[in-house]
C-alpha positions in Angstrom: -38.7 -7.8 10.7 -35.2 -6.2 9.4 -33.6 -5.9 12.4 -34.6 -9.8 13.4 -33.1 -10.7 10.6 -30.0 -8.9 10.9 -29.7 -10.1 14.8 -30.0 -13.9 13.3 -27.6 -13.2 10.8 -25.2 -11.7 13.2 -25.6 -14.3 15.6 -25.2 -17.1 12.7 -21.9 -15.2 11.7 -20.4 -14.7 15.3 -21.2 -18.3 16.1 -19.4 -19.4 13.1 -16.4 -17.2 14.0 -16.6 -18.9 18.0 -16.7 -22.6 16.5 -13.6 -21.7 14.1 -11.5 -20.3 17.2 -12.6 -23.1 19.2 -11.3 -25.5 16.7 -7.9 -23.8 16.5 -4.6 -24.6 17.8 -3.5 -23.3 21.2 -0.9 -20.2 20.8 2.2 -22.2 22.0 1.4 -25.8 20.7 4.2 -27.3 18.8 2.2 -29.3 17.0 0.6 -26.7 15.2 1.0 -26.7 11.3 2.7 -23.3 11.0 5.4 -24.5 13.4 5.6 -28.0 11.9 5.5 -26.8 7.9 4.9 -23.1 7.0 7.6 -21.4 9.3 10.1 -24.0 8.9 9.5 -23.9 5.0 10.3 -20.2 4.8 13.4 -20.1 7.2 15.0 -22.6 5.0 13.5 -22.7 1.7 12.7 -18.9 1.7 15.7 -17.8 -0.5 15.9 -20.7 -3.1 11.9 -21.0 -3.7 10.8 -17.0 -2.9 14.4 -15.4 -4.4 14.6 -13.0 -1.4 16.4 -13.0 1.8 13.9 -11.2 3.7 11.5 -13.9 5.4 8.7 -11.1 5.6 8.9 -10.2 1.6 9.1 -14.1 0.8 6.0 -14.4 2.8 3.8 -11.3 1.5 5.3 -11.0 -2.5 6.1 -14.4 -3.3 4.1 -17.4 -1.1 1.4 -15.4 -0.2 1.2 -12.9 -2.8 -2.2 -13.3 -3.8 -3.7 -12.4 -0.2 -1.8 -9.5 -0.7 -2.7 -8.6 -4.0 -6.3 -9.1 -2.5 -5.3 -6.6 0.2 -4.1 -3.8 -2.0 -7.4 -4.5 -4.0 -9.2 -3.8 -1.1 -7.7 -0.5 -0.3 -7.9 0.8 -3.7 -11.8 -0.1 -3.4 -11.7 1.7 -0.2 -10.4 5.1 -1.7 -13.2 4.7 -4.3 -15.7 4.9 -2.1 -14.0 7.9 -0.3 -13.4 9.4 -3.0 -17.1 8.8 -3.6 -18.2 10.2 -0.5 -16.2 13.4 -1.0 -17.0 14.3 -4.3 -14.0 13.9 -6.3 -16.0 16.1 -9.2 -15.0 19.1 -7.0 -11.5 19.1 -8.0 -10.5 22.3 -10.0 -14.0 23.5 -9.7 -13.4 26.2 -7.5 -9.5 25.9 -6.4 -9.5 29.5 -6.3 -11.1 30.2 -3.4 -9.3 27.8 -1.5 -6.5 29.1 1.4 -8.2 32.6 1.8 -6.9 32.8 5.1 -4.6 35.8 4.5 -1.9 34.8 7.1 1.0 33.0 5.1 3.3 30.3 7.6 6.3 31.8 9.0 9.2 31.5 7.4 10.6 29.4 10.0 8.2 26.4 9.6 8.8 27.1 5.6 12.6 26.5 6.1 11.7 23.1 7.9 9.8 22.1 5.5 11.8 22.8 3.0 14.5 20.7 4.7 12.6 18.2 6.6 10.4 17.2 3.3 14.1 16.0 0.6 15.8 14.5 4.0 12.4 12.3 4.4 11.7 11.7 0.4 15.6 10.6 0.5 14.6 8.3 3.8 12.1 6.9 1.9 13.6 5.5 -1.1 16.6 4.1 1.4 13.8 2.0 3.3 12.2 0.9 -0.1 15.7 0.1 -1.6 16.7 -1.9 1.4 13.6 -3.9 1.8 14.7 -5.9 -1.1 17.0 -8.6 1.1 16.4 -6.8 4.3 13.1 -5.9 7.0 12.6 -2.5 5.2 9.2 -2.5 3.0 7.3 0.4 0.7 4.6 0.7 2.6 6.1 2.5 4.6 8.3 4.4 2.2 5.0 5.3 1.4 3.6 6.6 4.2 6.7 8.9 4.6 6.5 9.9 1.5 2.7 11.0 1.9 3.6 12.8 5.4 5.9 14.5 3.7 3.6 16.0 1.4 1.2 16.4 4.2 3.2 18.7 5.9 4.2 20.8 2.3 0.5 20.9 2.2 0.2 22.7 5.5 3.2 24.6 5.3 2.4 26.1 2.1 -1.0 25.7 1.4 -3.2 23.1 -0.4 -3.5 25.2 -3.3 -0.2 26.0 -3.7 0.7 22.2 -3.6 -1.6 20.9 -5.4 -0.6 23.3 -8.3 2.5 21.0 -8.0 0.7 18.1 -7.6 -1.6 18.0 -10.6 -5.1 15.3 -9.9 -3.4 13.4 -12.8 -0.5 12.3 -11.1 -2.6 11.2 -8.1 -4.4 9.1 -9.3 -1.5 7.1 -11.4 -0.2 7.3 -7.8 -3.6 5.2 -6.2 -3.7 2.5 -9.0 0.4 1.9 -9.0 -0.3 -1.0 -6.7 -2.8 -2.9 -7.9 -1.6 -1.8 -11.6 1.9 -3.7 -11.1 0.4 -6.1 -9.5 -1.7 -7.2 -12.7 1.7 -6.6 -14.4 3.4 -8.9 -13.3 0.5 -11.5 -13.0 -0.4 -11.1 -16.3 3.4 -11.5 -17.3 3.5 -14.8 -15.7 0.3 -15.9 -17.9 1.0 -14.6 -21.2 4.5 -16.2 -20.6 2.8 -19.9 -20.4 3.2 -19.8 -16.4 0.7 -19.4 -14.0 -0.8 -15.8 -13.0 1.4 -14.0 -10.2 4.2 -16.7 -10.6 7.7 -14.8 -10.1 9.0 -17.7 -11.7 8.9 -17.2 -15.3 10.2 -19.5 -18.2 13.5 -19.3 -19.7 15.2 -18.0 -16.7 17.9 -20.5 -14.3 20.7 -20.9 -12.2 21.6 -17.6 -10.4 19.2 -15.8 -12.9 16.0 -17.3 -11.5 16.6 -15.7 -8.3 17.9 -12.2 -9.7 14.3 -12.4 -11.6 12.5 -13.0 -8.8 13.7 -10.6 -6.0 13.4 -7.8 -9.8 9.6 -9.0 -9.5 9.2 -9.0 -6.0 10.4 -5.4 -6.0 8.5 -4.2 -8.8 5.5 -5.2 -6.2 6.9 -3.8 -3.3 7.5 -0.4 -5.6 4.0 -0.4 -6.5 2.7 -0.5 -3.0 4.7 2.0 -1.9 4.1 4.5 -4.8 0.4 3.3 -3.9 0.3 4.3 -0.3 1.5 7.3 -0.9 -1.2 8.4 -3.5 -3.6 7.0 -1.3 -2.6 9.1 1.6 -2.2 12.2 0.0 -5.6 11.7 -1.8 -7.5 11.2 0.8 -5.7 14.5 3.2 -6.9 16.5 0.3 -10.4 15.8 -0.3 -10.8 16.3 3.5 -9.2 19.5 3.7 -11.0 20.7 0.5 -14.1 19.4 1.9 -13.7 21.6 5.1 -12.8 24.1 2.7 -16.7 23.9 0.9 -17.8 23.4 4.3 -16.8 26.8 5.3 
């Protein structure tokens, strides 16, 4: 009887999603609203209403900023539940035993790390610092930012990194995003504006916008520093899983 039920309400579901294709413009028609009003309304109103000269960060951190404060929301759920699965309780518990392999990297792949890892951190904060008015964006400042420490982790070990990189500072890491992100909506509210506004009271002129693009990166920032915790996070438990595994 469960698994009629679950056929019905699959088939309910994926008829709903058929009749709201159907009833959608063709790719291509003109007519279309986002070609009539949305896209329009960002190329020419982006920088005086969003305060940003980047189309893509008006769109995500300013007009849309709430679907993707509901996205980082999501992935920070997401880790939860990973973090769940693989038993965060088990960090610290038994770190000693971890990397018993004997065989330490050459020193070759330890030079390229060494290297490789400031050059990308450095590569990093460019992209996040010039997604502010241009197509750069944290996330994936981020990402770099978590491969780097990826590959320090295999270089050198996971213990030996995360004696650098204590559980603490992960997890302010994971919650950076959707932290600033109720920063800055809460801002806007206790300011008498509404919540997630980057347009706060008291500010006007050429100030409005210098506000705004200071909010929107304060955002961006925290999605960035998010990604990266995220990553890193979740390349540990794995490995430290195989680790209990063995």
């Amino acid at each position: 009887m469960k698994k009629v039920a679950l056929i019905l309400a699959l088939a309910l579901l994926a008829g709903a999603l058929l009749y709201a294709v159907a009833r959608m413009p063709r790719m291509g028609d003109a007519g279309s609203p986002d070609k009539t009003y949305a896209v329009p309304r960002y190329i020419e109103r982006g920088l005086e209403e969003a305060g940003n000269r980047s189309i893509p960060n008006d769109v995500f951190l300013n007009y849309r900023a709430y679907d993707t404060m509901a996205g980082v929301v999501a992935l920070f759920a997401a880790l939860c539940g990973a973090m769940v699965v693989l038993d965060r309780g088990r960090r610290g518990s038994s770190m000693a035993g971890f990397d018993r392999r004997g065989v330490s990297s050459s020193v070759m792949l330890r030079t390229i790390a060494i290297v490789l890892v400031p050059l990308t951190v450095m590569f990093a904060a460019f992209v996040s610092l010039m997604g502010v008015n241009t197509l750069g964006y944290s996330l994936q400042s981020g990402t770099m930012i978590g491969g780097a420490i990826i590959l320090l982790t295999l270089v050198f070990s996971l213990l030996e990194t995360s004696r650098r990189l204590r559980p603490g500072l992960a997890v302010a890491f994971e919650s950076a995003g959707l932290a600033m992100f109720l920063a800055v909506g809460l801002l806007g509210v206790v300011l008498g504006a509404h919540f997630l506004t980057l347009s706060l009271p008291g500010f006007a002129g050429k100030n409005v916008q210098v506000e705004r693009a200071i909010m929107m990166y304060v955002l961006d920032l925290g999605i960035g520093v998010s990604a990266a915790g995220i990553i890193t996070s979740v390349i540990f438990s794995l490995m430290r899983e195989g680790e209990f595994e063995q």
